[in-house]
Short mmCIF file of the C-alpha atoms (twelve columns), coordinates in Angstrom:
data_MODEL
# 
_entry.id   MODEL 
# 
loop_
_atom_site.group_PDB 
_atom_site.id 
_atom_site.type_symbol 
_atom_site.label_atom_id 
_atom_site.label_alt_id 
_atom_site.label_comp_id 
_atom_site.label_asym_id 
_atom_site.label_seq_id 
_atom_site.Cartn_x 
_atom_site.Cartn_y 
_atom_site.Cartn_z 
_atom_site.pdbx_PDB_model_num 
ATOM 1  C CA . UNK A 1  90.619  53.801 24.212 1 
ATOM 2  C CA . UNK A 2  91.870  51.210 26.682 1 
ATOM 3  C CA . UNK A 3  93.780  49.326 23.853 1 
ATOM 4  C CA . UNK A 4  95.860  52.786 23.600 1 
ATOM 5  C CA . UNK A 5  96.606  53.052 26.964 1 
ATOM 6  C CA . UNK A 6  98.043  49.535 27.529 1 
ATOM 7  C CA . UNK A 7  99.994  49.923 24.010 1 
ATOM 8  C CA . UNK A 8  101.255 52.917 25.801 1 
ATOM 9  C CA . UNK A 9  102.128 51.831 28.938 1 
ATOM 10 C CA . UNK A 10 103.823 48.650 27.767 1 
ATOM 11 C CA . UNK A 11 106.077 51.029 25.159 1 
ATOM 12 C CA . UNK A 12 106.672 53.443 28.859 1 
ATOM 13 C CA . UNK A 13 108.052 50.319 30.824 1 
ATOM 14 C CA . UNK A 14 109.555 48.041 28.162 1 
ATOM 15 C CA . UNK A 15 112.860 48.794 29.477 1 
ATOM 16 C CA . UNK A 16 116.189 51.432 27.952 1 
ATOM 17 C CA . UNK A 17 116.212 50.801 24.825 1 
ATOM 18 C CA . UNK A 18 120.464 51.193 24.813 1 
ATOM 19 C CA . UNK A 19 121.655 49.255 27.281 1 
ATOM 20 C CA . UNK A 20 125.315 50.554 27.093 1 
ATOM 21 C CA . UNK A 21 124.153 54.034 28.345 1 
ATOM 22 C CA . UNK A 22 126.191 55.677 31.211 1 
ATOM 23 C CA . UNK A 23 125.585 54.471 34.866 1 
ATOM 24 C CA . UNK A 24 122.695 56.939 36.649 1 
ATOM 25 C CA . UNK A 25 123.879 58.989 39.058 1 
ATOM 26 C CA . UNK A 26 121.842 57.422 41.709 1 
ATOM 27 C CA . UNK A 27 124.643 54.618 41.425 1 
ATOM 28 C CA . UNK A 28 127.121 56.999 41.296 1 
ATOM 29 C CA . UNK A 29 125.830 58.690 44.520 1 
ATOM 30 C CA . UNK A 30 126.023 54.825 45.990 1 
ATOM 31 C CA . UNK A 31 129.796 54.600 44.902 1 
ATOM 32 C CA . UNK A 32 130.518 57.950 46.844 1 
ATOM 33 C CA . UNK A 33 128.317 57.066 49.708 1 
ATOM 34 C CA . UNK A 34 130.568 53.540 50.196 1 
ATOM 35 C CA . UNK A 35 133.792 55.691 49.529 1 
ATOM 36 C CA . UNK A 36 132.994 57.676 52.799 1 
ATOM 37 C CA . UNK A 37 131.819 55.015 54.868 1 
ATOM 38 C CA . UNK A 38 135.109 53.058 54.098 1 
ATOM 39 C CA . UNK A 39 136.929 56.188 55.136 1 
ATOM 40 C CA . UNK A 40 135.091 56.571 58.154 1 
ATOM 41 C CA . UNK A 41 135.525 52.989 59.479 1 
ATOM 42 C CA . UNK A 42 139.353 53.198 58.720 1 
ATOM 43 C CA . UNK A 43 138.871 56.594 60.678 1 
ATOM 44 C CA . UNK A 44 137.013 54.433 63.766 1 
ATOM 45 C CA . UNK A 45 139.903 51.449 63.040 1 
ATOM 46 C CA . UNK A 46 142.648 54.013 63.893 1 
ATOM 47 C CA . UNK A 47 141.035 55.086 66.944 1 
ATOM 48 C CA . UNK A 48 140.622 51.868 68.268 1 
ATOM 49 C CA . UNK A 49 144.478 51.054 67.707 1 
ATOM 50 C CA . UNK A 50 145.386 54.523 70.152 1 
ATOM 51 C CA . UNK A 51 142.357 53.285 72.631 1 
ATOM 52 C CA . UNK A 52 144.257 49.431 72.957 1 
ATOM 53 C CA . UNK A 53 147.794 51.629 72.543 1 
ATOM 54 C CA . UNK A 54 146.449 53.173 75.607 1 
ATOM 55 C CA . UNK A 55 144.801 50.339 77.530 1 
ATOM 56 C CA . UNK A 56 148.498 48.249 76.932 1 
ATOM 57 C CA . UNK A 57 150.108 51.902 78.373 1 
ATOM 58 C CA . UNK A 58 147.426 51.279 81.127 1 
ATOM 59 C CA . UNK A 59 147.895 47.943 82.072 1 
ATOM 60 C CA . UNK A 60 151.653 48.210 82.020 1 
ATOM 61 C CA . UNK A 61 151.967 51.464 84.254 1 
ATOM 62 C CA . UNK A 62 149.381 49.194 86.669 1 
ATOM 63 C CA . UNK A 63 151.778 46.153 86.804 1 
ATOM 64 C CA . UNK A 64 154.867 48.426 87.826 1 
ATOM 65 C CA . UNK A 65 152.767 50.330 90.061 1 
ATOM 66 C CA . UNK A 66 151.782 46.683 91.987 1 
ATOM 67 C CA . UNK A 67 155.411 45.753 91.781 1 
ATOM 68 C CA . UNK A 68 157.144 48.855 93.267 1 
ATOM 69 C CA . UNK A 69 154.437 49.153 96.151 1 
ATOM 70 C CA . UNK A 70 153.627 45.531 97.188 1 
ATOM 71 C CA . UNK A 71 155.957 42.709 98.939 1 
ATOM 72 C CA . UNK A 72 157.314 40.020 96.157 1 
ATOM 73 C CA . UNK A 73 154.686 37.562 97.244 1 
ATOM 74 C CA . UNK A 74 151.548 40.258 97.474 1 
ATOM 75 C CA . UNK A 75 152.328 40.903 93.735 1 
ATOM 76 C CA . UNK A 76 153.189 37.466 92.821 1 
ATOM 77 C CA . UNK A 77 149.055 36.907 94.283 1 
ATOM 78 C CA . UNK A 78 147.807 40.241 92.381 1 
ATOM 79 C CA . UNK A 79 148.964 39.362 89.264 1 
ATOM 80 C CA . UNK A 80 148.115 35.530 89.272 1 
ATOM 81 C CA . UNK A 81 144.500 36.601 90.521 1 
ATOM 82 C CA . UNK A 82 144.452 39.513 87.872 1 
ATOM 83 C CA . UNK A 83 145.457 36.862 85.249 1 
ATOM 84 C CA . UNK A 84 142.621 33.955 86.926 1 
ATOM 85 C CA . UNK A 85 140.110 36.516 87.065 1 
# 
């Protein structure tokens, strides 16, 4: 009886006999899965770009706030030590 069941199991994991069949759709599943993921990093990419949009806005609205409220040479020393630091 054991001489069956190896003969079996040996037939059982041989491998696919047609090796041009379609792709399984665990593979397909993968391709969908990477689809979405690339769609949510360009998502996260394009949020980034408005978050820097908005720190440049930032930084900008800072460096005309220093200028119209400080003496030339208090902003000349604000900006060179923001720039140092």
């Amino acid at each position: 009886m054991r001489g069956v069941t190896m003969a079996l199991s040996i037939r059982l994991f041989s491998g696919p006999s047609d090796p041009l069949r379609p792709l399984p759709p665990f593979v397909e599943q993968q391709f969908v899965e990477q689809q979405r993921l690339v769609a949510e990093v360009y998502e996260l990419m394009a949020l980034c770009d408005r978050l820097e949009a908005g720190l440049d806005a930032t930084d900008g609205t800072r460096n005309r706030l220093l200028h119209d409220t400080l003496t030339p040479s208090a902003y000349e020393a604000a900006t060179v030590g923001a720039v140092g630091a």
